[in-house]
TILUMKOL-921848 format. One record per residue: x, y, z of N, C-alpha, C in turn; residue in three letters; residue number from 1. Coordinates in Angstrom, 1 decimal, padded with zeros to 4 digits, always signed. Layout:
// residues N
<pt n_c1="X" n_c2="Y" n_c3="Z" ca_c1="X" ca_c2="Y" ca_c3="Z" c_c1="X" c_c2="Y" c_c3="Z" residu="ALA" num="NUM"/>
...
***
This chain:
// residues 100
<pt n_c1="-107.7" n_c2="+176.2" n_c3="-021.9" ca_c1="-108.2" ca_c2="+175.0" ca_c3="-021.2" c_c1="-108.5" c_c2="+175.3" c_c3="-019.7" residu="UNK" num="1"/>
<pt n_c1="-108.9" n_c2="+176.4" n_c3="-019.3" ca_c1="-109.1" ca_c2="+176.8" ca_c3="-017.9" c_c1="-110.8" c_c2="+176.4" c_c3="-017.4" residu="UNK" num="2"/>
<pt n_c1="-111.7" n_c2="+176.6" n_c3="-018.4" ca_c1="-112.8" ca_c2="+175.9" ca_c3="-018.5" c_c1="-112.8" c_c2="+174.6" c_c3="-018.3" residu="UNK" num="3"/>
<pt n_c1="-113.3" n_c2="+173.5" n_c3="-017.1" ca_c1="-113.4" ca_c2="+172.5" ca_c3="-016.7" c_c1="-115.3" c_c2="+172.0" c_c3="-017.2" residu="UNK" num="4"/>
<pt n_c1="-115.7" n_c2="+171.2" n_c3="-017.8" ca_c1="-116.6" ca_c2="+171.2" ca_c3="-018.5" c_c1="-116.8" c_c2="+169.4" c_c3="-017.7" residu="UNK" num="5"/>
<pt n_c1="-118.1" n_c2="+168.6" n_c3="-017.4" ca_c1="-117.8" ca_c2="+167.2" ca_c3="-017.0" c_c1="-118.2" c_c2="+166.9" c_c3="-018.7" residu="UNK" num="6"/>
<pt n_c1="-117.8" n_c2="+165.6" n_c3="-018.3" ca_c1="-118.1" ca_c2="+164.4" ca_c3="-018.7" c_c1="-117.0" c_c2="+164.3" c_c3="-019.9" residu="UNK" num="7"/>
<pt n_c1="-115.8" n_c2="+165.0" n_c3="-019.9" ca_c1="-115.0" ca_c2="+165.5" ca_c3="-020.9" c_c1="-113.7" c_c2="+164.2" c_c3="-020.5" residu="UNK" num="8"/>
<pt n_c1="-112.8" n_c2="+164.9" n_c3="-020.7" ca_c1="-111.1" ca_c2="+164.0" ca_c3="-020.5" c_c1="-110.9" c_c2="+164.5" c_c3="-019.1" residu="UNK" num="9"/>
<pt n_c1="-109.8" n_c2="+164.0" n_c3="-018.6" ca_c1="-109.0" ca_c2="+163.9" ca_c3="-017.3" c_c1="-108.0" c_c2="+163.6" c_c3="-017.6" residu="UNK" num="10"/>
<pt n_c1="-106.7" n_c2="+164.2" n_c3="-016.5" ca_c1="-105.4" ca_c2="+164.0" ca_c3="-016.7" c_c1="-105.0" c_c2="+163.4" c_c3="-014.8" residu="UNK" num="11"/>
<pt n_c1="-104.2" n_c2="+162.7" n_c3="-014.9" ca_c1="-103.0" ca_c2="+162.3" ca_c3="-013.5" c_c1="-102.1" c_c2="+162.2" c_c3="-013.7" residu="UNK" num="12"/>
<pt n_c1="-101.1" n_c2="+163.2" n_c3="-012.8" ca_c1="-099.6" ca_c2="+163.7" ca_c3="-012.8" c_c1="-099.3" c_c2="+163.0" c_c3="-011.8" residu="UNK" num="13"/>
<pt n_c1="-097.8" n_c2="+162.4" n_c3="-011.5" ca_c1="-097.4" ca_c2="+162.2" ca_c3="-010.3" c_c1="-095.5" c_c2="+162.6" c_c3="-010.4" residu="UNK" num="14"/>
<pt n_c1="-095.2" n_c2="+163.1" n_c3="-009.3" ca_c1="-093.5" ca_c2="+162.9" ca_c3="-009.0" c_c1="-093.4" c_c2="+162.3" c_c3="-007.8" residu="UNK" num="15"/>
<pt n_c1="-092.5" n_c2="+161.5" n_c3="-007.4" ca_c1="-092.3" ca_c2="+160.6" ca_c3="-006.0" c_c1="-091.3" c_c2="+161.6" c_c3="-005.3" residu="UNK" num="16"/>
<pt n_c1="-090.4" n_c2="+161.7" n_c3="-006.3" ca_c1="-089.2" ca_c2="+162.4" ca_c3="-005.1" c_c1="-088.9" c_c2="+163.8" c_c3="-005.0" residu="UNK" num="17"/>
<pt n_c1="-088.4" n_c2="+164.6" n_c3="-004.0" ca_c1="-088.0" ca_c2="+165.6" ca_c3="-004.2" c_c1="-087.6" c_c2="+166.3" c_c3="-004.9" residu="UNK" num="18"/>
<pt n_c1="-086.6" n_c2="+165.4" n_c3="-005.0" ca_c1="-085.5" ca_c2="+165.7" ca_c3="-006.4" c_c1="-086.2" c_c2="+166.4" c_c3="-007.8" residu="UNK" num="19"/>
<pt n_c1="-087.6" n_c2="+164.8" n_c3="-008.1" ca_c1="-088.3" ca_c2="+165.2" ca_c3="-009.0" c_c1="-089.2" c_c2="+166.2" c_c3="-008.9" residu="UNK" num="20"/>
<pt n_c1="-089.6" n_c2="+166.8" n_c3="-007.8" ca_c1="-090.3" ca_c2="+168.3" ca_c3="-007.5" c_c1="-090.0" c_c2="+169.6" c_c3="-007.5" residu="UNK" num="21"/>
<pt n_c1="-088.5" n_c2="+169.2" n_c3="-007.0" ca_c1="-087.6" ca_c2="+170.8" ca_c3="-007.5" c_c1="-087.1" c_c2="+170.6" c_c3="-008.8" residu="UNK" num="22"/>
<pt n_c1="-087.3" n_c2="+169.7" n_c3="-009.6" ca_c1="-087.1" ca_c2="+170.1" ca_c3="-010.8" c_c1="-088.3" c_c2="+170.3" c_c3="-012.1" residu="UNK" num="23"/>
<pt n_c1="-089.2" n_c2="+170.2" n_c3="-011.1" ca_c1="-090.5" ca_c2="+170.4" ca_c3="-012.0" c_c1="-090.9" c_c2="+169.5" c_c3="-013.0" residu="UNK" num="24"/>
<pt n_c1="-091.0" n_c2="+168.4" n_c3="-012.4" ca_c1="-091.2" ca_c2="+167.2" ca_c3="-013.6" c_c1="-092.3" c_c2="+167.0" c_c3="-014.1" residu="UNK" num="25"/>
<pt n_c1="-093.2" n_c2="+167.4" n_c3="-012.4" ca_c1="-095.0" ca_c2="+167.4" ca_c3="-013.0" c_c1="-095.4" c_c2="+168.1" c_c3="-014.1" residu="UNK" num="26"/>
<pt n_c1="-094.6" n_c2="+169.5" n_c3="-013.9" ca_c1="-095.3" ca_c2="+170.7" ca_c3="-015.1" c_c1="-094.8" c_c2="+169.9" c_c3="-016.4" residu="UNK" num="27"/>
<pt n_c1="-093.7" n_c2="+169.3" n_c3="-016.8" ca_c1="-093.3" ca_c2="+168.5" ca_c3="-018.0" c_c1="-094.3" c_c2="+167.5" c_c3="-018.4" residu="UNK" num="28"/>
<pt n_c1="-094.8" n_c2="+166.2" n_c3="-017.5" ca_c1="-096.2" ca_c2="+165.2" ca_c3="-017.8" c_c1="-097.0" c_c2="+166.3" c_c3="-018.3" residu="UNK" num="29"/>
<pt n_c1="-097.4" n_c2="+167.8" n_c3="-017.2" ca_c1="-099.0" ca_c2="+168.0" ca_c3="-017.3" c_c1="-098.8" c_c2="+168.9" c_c3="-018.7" residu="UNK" num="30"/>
<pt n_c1="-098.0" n_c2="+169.7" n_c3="-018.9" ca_c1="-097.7" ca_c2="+170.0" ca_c3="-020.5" c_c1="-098.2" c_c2="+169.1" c_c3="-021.4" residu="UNK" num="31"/>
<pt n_c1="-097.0" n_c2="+168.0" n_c3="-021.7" ca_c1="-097.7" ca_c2="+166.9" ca_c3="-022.4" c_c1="-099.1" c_c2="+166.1" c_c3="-022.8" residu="UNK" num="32"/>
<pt n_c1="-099.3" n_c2="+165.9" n_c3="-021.2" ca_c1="-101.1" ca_c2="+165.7" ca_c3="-021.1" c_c1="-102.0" c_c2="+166.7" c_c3="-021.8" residu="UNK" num="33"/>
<pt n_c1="-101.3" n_c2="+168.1" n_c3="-021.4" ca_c1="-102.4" ca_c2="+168.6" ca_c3="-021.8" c_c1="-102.3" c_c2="+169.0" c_c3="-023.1" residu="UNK" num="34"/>
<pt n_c1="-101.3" n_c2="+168.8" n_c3="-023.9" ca_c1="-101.4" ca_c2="+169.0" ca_c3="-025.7" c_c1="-101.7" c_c2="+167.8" c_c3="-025.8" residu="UNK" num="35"/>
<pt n_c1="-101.8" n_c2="+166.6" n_c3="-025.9" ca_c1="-102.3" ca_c2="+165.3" ca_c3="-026.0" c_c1="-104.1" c_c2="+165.8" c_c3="-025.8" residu="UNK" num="36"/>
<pt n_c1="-104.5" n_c2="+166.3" n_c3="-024.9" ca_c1="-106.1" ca_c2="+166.1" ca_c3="-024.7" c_c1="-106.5" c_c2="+166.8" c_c3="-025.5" residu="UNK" num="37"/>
<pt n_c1="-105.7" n_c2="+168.3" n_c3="-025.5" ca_c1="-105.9" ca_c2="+169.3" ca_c3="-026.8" c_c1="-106.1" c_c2="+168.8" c_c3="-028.4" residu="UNK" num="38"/>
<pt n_c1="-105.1" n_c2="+168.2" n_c3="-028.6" ca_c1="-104.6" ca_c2="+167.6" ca_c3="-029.8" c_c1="-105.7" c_c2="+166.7" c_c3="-030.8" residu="UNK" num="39"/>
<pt n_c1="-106.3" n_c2="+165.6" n_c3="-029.5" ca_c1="-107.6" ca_c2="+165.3" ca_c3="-029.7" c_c1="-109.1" c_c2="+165.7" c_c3="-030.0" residu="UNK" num="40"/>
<pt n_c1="-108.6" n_c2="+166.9" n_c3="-029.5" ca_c1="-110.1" ca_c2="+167.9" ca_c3="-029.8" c_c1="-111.1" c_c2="+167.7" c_c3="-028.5" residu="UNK" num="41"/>
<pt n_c1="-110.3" n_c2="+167.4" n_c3="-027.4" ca_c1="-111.4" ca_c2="+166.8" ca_c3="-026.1" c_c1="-111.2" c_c2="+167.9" c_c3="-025.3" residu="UNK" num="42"/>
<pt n_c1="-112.3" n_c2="+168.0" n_c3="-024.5" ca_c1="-112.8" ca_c2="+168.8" ca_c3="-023.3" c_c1="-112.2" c_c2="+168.2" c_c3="-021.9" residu="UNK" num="43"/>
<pt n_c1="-111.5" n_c2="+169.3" n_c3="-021.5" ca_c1="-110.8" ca_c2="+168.8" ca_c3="-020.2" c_c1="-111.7" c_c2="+168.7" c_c3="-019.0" residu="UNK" num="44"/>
<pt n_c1="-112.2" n_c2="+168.1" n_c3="-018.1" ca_c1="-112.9" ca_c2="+168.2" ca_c3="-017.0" c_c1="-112.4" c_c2="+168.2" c_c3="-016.1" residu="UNK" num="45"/>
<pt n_c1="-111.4" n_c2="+167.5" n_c3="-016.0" ca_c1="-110.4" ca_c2="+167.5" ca_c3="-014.3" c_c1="-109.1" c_c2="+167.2" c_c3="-014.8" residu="UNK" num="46"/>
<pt n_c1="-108.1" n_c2="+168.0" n_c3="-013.7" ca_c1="-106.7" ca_c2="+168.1" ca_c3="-013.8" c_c1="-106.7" c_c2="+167.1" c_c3="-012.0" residu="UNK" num="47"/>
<pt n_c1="-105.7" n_c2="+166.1" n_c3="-012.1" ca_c1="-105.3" ca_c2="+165.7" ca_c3="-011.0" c_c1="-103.7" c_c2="+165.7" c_c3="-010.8" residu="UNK" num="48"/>
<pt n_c1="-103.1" n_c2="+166.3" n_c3="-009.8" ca_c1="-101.8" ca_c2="+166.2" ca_c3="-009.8" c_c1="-101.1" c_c2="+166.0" c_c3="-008.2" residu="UNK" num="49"/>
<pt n_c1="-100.4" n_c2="+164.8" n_c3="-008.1" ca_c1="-099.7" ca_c2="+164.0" ca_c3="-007.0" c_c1="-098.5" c_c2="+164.6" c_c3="-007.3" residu="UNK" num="50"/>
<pt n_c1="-097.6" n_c2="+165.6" n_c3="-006.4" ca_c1="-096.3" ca_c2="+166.3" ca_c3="-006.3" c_c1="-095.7" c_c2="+165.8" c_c3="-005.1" residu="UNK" num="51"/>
<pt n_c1="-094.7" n_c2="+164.7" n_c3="-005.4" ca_c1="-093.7" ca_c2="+164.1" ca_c3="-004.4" c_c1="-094.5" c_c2="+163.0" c_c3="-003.5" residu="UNK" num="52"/>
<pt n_c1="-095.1" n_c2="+162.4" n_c3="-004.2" ca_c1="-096.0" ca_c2="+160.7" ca_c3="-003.7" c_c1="-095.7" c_c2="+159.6" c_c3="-004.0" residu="UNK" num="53"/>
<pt n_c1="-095.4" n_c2="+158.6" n_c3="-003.6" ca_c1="-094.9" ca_c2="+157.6" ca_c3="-004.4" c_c1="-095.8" c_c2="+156.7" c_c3="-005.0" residu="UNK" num="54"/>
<pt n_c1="-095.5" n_c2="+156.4" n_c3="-005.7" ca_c1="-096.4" ca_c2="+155.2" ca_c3="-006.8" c_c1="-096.6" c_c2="+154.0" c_c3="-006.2" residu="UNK" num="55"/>
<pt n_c1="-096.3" n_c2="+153.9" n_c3="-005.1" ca_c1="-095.5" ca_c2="+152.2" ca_c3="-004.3" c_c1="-097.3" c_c2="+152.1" c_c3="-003.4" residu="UNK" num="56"/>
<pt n_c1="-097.5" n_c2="+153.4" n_c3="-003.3" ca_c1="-098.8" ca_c2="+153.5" ca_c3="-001.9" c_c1="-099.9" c_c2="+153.9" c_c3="-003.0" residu="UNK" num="57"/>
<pt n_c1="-101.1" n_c2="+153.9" n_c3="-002.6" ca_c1="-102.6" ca_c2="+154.3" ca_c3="-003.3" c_c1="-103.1" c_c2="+155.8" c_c3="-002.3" residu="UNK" num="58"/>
<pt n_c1="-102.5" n_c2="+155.7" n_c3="-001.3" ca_c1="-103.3" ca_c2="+156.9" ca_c3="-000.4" c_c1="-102.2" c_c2="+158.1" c_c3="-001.0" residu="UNK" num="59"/>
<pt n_c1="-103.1" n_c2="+158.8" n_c3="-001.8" ca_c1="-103.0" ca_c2="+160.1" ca_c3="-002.4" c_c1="-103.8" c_c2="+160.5" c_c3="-002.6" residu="UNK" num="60"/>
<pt n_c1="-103.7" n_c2="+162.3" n_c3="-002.5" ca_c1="-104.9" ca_c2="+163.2" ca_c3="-002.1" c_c1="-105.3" c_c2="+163.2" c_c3="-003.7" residu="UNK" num="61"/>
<pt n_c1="-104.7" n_c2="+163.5" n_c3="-004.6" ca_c1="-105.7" ca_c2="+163.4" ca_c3="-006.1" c_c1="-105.5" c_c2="+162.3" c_c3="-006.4" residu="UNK" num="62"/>
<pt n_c1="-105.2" n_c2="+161.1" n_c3="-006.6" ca_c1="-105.8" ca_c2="+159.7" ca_c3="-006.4" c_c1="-106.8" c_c2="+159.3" c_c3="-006.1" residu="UNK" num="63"/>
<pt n_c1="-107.2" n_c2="+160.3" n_c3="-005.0" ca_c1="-108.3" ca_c2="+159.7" ca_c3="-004.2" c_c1="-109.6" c_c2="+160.4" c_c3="-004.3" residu="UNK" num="64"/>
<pt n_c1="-109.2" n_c2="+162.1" n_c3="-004.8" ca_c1="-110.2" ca_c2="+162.5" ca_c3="-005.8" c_c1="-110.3" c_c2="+162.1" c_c3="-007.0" residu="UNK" num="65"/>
<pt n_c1="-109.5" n_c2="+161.7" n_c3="-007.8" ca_c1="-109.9" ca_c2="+160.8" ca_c3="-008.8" c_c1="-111.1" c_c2="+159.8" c_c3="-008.9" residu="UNK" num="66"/>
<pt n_c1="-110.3" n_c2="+158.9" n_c3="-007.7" ca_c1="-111.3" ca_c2="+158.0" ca_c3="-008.1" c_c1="-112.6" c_c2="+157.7" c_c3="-007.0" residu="UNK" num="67"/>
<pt n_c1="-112.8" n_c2="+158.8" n_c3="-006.7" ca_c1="-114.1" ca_c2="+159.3" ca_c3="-006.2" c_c1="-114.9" c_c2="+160.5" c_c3="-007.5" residu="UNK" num="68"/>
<pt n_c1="-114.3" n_c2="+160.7" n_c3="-008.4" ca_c1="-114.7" ca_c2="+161.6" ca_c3="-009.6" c_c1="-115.2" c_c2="+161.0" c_c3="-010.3" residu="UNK" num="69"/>
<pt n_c1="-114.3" n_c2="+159.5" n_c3="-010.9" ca_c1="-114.7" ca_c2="+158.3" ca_c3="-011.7" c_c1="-115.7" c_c2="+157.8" c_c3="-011.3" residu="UNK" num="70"/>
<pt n_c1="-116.2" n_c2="+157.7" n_c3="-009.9" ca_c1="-117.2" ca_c2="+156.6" ca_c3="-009.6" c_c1="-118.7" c_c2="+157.5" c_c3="-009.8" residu="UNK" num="71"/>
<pt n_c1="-118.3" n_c2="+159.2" n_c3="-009.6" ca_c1="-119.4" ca_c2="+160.1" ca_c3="-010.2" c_c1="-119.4" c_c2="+160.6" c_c3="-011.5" residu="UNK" num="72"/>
<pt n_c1="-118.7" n_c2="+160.0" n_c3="-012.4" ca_c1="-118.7" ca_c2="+159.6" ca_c3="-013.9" c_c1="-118.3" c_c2="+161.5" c_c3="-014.1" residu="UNK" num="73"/>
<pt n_c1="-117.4" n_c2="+162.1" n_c3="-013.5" ca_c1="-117.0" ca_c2="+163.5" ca_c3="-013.9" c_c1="-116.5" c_c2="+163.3" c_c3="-015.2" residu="UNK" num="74"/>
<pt n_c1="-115.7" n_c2="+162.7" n_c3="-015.2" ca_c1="-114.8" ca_c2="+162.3" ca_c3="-016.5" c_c1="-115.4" c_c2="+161.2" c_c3="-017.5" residu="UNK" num="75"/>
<pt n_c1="-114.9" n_c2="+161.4" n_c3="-018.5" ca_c1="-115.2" ca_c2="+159.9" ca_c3="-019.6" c_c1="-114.0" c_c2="+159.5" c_c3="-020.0" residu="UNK" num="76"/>
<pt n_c1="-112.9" n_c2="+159.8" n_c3="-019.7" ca_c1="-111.2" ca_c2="+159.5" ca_c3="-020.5" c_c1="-110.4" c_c2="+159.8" c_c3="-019.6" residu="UNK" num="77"/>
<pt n_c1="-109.4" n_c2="+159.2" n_c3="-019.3" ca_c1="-107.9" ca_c2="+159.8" ca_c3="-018.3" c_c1="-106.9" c_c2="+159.5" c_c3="-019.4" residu="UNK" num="78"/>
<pt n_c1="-106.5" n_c2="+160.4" n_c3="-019.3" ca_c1="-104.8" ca_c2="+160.1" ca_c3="-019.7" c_c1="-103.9" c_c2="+160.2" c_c3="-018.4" residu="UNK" num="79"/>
<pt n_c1="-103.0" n_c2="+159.1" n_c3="-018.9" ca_c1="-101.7" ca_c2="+159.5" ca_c3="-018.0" c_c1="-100.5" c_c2="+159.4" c_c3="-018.8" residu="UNK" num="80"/>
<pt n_c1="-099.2" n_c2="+160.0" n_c3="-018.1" ca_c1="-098.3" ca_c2="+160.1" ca_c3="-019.1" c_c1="-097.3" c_c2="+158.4" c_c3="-019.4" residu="UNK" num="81"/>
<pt n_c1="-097.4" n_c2="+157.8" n_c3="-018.2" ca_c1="-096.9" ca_c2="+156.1" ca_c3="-018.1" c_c1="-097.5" c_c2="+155.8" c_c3="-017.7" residu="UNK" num="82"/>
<pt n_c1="-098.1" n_c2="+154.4" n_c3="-017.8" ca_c1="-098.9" ca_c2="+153.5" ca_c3="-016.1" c_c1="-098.3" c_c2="+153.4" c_c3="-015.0" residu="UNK" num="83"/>
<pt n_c1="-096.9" n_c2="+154.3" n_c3="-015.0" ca_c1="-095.9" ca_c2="+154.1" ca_c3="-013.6" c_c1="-096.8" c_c2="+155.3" c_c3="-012.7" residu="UNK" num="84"/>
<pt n_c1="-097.1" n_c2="+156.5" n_c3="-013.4" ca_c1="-097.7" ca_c2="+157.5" ca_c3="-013.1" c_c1="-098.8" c_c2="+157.5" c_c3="-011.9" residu="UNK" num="85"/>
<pt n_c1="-099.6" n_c2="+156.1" n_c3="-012.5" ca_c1="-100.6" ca_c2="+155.8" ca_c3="-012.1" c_c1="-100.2" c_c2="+155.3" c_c3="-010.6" residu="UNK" num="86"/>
<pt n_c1="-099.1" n_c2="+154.2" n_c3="-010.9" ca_c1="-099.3" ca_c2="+152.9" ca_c3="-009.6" c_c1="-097.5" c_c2="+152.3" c_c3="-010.4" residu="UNK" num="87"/>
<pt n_c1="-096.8" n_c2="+152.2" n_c3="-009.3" ca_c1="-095.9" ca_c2="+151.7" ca_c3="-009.4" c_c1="-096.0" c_c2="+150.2" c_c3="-009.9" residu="UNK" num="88"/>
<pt n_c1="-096.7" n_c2="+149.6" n_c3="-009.2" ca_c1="-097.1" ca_c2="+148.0" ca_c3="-009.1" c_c1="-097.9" c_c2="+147.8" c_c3="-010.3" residu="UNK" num="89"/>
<pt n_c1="-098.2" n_c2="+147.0" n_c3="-011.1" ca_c1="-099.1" ca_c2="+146.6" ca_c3="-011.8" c_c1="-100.4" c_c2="+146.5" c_c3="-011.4" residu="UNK" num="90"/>
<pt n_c1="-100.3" n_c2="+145.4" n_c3="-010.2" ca_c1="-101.7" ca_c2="+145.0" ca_c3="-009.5" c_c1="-102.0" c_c2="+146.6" c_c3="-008.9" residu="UNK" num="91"/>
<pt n_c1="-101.3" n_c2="+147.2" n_c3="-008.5" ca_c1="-101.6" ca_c2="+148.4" ca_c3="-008.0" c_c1="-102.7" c_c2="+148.5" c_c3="-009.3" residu="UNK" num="92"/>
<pt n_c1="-102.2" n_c2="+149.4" n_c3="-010.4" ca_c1="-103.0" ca_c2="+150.0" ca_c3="-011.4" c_c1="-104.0" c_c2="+148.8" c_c3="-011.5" residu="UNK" num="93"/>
<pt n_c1="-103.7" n_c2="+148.2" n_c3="-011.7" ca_c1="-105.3" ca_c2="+147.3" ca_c3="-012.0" c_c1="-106.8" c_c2="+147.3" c_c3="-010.9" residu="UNK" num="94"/>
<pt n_c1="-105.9" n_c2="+147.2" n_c3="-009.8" ca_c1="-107.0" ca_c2="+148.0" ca_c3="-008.6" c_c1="-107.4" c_c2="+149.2" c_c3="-009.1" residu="UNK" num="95"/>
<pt n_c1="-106.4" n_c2="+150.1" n_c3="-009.0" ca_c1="-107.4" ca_c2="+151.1" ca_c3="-009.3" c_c1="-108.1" c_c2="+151.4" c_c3="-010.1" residu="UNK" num="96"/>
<pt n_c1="-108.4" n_c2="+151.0" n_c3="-011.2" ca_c1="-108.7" ca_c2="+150.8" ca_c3="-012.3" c_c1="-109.8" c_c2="+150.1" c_c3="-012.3" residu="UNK" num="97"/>
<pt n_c1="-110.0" n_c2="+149.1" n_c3="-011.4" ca_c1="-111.1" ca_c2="+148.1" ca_c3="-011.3" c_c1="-112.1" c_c2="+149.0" c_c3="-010.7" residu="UNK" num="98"/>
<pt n_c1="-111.6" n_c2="+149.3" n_c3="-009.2" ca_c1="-112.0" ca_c2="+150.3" ca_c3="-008.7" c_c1="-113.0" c_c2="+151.8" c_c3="-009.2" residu="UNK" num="99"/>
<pt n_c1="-112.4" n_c2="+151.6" n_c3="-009.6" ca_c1="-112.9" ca_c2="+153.2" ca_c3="-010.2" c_c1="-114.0" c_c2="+153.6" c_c3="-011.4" residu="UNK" num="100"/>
***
C-alpha cells in the first residue's frame, strides 16, 4: 500500500497526548485503518496522521490537508478509527464534514 493512487480511500489518525505518542497509539488506529481499507479491496490515496493534537481544536496540520484534499476530490472514502478521531465535539465533526 505504498502506491498512493487519487480518487481511492483515505485514512485520519489522531493522538492528543503525550502519553498517547510515546506509546504509539497512532501506529495501532493506522494498522487497523489500513487492514480495514485493504480488506475492502480499496485503493489508498492519502494517509493523514495528527500525533499529539487535540480533538477539542480543528487547527491541525493533516486536518487541514485533509480537508483541502476533500475539497480537490483526492479521495472518495475516509475512514476513521472513532468520530473522536476526527473532532472531539460533535458539532466539531459535523463542521468538518460539512466543510469538506
Amino acid at each position: 500500500m505504498n502506491n498512493l493512487l487519487p480518487n481511492g480511500s483515505a485514512y485520519y489518525a489522531r493522538t492528543s497526548t503525550d502519553e498517547q505518542k510515546e506509546k504509539q497509539t497512532i501506529q495501532s488506529q493506522v494498522s487497523a485503518l489500513e487492514a480495514e481499507v485493504q480488506k475492502n479491496g480499496e485503493v489508498l490515496a492519502a494517509r493523514y496522521t495528527d500525533d499529539g493534537f487535540s480533538g477539542a481544536i480543528l487547527d491541525r496540520p493533516a486536518l487541514d490537508k485533509l480537508r483541502a484534499d476533500a475539497k480537490e476530490k483526492v479521495f472518495t472514502k475516509l475512514y476513521i478509527y472513532s468520530p473522536d478521531r476526527l473532532a472531539r465535539d460533535l458539532m466539531l465533526q459535523l463542521m468538518i464534514v460539512k466543510r469538506a
